[in-house]
C-alpha positions as CSV (number, residue, x, y, z in Angstrom):
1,X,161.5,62.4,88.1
2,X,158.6,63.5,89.6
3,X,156.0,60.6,88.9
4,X,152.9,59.9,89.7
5,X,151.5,57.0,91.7
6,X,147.8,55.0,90.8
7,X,146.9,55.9,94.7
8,X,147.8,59.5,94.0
9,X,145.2,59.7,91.0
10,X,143.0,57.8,93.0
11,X,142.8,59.9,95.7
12,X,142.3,62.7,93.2
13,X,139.5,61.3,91.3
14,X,137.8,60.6,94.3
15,X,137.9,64.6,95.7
16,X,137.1,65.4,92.3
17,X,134.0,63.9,92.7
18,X,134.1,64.8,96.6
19,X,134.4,61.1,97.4
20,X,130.7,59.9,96.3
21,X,131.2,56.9,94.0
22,X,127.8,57.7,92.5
23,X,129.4,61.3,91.2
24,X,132.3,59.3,90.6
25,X,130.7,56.6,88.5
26,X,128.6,59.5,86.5
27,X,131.4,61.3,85.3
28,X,132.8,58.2,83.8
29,X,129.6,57.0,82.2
30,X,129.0,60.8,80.7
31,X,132.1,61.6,79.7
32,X,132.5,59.5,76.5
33,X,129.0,59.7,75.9
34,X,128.8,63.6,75.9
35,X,129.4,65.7,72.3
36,X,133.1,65.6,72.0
37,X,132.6,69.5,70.9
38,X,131.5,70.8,74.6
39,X,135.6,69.8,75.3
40,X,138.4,71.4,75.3
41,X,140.0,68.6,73.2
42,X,139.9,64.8,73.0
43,X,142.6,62.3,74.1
44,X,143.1,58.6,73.2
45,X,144.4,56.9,76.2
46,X,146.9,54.3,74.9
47,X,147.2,51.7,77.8
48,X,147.2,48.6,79.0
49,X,144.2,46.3,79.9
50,X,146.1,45.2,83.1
51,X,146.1,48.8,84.6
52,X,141.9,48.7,84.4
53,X,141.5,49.5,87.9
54,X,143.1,52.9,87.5
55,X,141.6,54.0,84.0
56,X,138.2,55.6,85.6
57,X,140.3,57.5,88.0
58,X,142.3,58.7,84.9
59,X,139.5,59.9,83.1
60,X,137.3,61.6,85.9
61,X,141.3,63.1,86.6
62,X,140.8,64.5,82.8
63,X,137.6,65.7,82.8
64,X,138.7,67.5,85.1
65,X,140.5,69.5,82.4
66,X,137.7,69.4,80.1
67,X,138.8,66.5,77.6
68,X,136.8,64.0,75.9
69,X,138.7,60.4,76.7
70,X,139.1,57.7,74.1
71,X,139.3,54.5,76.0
72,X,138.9,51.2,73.4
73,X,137.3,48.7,75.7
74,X,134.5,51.6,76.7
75,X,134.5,51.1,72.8
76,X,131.3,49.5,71.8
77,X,131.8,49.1,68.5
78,X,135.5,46.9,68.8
79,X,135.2,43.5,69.0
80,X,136.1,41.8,72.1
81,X,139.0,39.7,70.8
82,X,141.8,41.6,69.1
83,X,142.2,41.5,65.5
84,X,142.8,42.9,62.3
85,X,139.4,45.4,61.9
86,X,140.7,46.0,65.7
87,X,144.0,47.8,64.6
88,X,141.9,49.6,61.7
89,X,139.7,51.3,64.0
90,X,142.6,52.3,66.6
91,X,144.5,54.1,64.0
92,X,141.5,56.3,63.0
93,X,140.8,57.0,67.0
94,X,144.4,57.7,67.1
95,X,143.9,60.1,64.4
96,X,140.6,61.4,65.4
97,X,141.6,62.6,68.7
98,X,143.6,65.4,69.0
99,X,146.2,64.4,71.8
100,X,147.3,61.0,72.4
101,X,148.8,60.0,76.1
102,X,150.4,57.1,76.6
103,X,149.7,55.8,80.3
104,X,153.0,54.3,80.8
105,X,152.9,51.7,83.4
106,X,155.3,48.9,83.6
107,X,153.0,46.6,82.6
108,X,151.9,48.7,79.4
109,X,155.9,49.2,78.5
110,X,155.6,45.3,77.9
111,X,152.0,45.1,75.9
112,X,152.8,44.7,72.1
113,X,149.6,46.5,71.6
114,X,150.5,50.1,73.4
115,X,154.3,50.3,71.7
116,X,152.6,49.7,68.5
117,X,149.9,52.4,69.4
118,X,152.9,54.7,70.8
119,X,154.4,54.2,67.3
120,X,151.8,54.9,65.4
121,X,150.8,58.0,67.5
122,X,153.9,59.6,66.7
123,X,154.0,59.8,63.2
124,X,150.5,61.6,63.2
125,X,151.2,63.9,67.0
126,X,154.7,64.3,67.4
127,X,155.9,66.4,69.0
128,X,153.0,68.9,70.6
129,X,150.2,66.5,71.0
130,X,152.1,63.3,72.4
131,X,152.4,62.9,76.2
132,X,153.8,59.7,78.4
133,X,151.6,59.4,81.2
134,X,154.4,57.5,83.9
135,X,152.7,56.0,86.7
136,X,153.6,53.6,89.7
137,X,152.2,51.2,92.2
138,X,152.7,51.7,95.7
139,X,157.1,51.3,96.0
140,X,157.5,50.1,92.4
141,X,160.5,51.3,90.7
142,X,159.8,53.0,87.2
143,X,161.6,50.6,84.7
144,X,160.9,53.4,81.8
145,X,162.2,53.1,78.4
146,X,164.8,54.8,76.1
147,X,162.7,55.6,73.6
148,X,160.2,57.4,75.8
149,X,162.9,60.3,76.2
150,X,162.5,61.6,73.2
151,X,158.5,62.5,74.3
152,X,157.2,65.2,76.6
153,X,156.0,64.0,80.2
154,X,153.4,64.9,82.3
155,X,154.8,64.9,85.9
156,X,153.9,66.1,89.3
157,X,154.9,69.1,90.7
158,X,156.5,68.2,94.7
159,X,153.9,69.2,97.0
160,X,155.9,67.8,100.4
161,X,153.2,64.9,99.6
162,X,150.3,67.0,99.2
163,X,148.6,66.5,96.0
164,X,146.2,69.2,95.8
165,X,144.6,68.9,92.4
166,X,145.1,69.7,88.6
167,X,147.5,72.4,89.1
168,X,150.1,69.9,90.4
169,X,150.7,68.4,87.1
170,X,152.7,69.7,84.5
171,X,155.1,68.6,81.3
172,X,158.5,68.6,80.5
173,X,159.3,68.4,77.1
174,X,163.0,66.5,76.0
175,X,164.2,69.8,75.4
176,X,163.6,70.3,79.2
177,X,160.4,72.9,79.2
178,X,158.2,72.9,81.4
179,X,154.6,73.9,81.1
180,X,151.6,73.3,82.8
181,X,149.1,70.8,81.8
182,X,146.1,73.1,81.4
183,X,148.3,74.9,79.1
184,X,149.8,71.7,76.7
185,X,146.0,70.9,76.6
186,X,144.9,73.9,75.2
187,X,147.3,74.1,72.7
């Protein structure tokens, strides 16, 4: 499997923004704040609080694409402790947005809060607007789980090592076809 690493999206996100961390840290404040309508379509990024330091890369990487990213701690309005009202507002988020990608990490495959986000993402996106997101450390192994299989992946095309930019990713549904990720967005 063709899986991303953190440094790979890194290393996007910062020619994205052609390596100035003040372009870098305006695309990240704007991007949530902008009208959702001037995107292409909206995403809530289901992940895990531990992964922090690679959720900014991940949504200038999106932007990219013209989405609108749904991350709950940029969320002003959810408490800072979990809690019930917590789980309320994620479902309507989940609903609101109109893809949902799980940023499967192996520390998110062991938070009780993304598989209960995964679950309840896939009774309202299944199949067409569900995506696991796989990405590694630096020589980690991916520990994955079974019941990921049965949702289309966003991978990365092998580029001898060269990531080049958006056009390097695509997904591969169960079913085993293949499409970019420009074109799963827009549909």
């Amino acid at each position: 499997m063709n899986i991303a690493s953190k440094n790979d999206i890194n290393e996007l996100a910062k020619f994205m923004t052609n390596y100035d961390q003040d372009i870098f840290d305006s695309v990240v404040r704007k991007v949530h704040s902008e009208n959702a309508k001037s995107h292409i379509t909206s995403i809530f990024l289901s992940h895990s609080h531990v992964d922090a330091d690679i959720i900014f890369p991940i949504v200038v990487f999106l932007h990219g694409y013209g989405i609108d990213v749904y991350v709950d701690w940029m969320d002003k309005t959810l408490d800072e402790v979990p809690n019930a009202e917590t789980a309320c507002k994620l479902k309507q988020k989940i609903k609101e947005n109109r893809k949902f990608v799980f940023l499967a990490t192996n520390d998110s495959l062991s938070s009780k809060w993304c598989n209960w986000e995964i679950g309840y993402g896939d009774s309202f996106k299944y199949i067409d607007n569900i995506a696991i997101f796989p990405l590694l450390r630096y020589n980690e192994i991916w520990k994955g789980q079974e019941y990921l299989k049965i949702y289309p992946i966003i991978k990365l095309k092998y580029n001898n090592g060269n990531l080049k930019g958006l056009d390097d990713f695509y997904i591969e549904y169960p079913t085993s076809e293949k499409i970019s990720l420009k074109d799963w967005i827009k549909r």
